[in-house]
N, C-alpha and C positions, 0 to 999 in steps of 0.2 A: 336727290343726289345718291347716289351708288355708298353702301358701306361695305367697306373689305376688309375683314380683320386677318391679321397676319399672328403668325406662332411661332417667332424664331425657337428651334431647338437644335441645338448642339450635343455631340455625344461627348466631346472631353470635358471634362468637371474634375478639379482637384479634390473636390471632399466626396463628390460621388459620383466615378465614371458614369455614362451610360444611362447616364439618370432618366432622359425621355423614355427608355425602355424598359426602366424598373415595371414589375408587375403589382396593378392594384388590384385584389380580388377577381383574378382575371384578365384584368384589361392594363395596358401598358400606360403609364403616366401622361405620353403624351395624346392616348385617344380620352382618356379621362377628362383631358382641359378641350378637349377638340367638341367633346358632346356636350359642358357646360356654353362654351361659345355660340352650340345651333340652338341653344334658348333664350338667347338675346332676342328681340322683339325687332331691333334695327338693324341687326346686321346683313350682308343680302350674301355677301360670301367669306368663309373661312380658308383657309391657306397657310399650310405647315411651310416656313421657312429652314431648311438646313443644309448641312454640308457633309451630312455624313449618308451613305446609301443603306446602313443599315434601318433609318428612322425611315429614309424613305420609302424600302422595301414595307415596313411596319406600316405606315400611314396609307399606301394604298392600298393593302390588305383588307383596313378595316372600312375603305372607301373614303378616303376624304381625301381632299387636293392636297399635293405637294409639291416644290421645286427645291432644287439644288441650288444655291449658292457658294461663292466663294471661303475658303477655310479662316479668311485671314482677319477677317472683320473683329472688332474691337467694342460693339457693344450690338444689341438685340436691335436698336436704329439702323444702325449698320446695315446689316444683315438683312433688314426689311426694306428698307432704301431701296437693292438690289434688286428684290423681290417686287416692289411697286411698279418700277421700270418698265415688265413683264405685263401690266394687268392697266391696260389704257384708260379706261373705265372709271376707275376707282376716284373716285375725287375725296370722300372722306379716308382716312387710313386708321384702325385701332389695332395698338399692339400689345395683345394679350400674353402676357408672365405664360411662359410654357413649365413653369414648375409649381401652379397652383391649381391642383385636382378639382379643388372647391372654391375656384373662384365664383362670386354671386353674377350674374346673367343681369339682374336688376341697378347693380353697382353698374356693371358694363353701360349700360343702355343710359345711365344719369350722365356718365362722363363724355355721351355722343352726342346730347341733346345740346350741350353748348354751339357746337358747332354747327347744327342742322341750323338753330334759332337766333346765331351772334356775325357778323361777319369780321366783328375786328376777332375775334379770339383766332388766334392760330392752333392754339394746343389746347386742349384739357385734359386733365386728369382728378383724382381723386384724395382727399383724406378723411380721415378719422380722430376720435379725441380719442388722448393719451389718459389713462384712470390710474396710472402708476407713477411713481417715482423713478422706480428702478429703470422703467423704459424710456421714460424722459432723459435719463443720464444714458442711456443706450446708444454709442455711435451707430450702429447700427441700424438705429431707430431712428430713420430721416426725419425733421421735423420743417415743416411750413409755416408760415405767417402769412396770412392775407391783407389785402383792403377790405374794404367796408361791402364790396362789390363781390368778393369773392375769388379775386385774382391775385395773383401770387405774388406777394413782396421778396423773398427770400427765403432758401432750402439749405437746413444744415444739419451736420450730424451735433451739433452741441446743443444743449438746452435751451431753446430760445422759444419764447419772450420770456426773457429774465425777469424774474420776481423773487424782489425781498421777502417777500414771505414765504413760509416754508409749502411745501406741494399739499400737503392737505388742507391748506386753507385761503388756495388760490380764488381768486372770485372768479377767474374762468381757467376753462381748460386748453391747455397747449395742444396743440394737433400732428398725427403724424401722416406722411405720405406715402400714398399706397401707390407705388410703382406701374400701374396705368395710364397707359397716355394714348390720346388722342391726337389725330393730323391731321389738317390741310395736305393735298397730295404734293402742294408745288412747293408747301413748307417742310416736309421730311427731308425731300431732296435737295433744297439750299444747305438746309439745316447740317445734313452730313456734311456737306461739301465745305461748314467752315473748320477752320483750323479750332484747336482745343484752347479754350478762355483762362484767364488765369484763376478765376475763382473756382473754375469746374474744377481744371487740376488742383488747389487746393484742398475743395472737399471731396474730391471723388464723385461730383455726381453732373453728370449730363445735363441737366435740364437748366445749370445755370449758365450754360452756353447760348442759351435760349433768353433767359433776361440779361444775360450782359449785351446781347445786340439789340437790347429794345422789344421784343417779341412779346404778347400778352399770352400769359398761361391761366386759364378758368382754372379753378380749383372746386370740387365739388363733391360736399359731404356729405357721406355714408358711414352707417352704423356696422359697413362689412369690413373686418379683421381678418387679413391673409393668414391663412396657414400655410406656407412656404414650404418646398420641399428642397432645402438645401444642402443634406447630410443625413446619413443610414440612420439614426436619430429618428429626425422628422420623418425620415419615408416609414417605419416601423406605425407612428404615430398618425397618420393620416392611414395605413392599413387598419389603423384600430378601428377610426372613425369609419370607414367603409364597410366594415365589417359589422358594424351596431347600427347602420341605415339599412 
């Protein structure tokens, strides 16, 4: 089966216009996640999703694929949806975070093998254990719950699974969800095409659109923690890490 990973990147960003074009030690944010992505082991082709012609002019520059899409899309599914349409082929779909420089190639490649080797999974994605408190109380810090199988019961920004006892002396650790995800090509494009669930709208997050209609999500755990690049902040802080490899 054909693997296609897609990079949706967009140049409007409220906390940091322009961000795909931020420079890291030379190279532009978005060629940073584009070179991590050609060291996957399964993927056969990469493809910069956006809508803006400055990221394009940039992405062919440094030689790698890109298309134009539409301005108006509402999440990085979206916008790859579009882009899948275009690429016949493609029967698996991964859509790699265009704002993580250092994303792991290794992470990548565990969260594809579900779907090479399952055929009920539609989706997989990734988490990680939580070692903090502070990040367990973090909305920002999506959390999961699995089955015993490793499929996803439930994704929330609140502390879940609830324990009377206090976080350091939980007998296991809570897990959070690292924003990769995996597709079925003829599941992305359903997937867009439903209307928004009411859970998703509650917590703000996409993929419970995906178990409110039944859909089975793999979940699959890695010891790789995002360094996100979401604000002048983080980009400073990810220049440092580049800068000491």
């Amino acid at each position: 089966m054909k693997v296609a990973a897609f990079i949706p990147a967009r140049y409007a960003s409220t906390r940091l216009p322009g961000k795909p074009l931020a420079d890291i030690s030379g190279k532009t944010l978005v060629e940073r996640v584009y070179e991590r992505a050609q060291a996957c082991e399964l993927i056969d082709t990469i493809t910069v999703a956006t809508d803006d012609e400055r990221i394009f002019r940039v992405v062919k520059a440094f030689g790698g694929e890109v298309v134009m899409t539409g301005a108006a899309h509402g999440s990085g599914a979206d916008r790859i949806a579009e882009a899948v349409a275009l690429d016949l082929e493609a029967e698996i779909i991964v859509n790699i975070q265009g704002d993580e420089p250092l994303i792991s190639p290794g992470a990548v490649d565990s969260a594809i093998r579900p779907l090479l080797d399952e055929p009920a999974v539609d989706i997989s994605t990734l988490k990680t254990a939580i070692t903090t408190e502070e990040e367990f109380l973090d909305p920002h810090a999506v959390k999961v719950v699995t089955d015993s199988r490793g499929r996803a019961l439930y994704f929330s920004r609140s502390p879940i699974p609830y324990s009377a006892a206090p976080f350091s002396e939980r007998k296991t650790l809570p897990f959070k969800h690292i924003g990769l995800y995996v597709y079925r090509r003829d599941f992305i494009l359903k997937f867009t095409g439903l209307g928004h669930s009411p859970l998703e709208d509650s917590e703000s997050l996409e993929q419970l659109r995906a178990l409110e209609h039944g859909h089975v999500i793999e979940v699959v755990e890695t010891e790789y923690n995002p360094v996100s690049v979401d604000t002048p902040e983080d980009l400073e802080a990810v220049r440092k890490i580049f800068s000491a490899m």
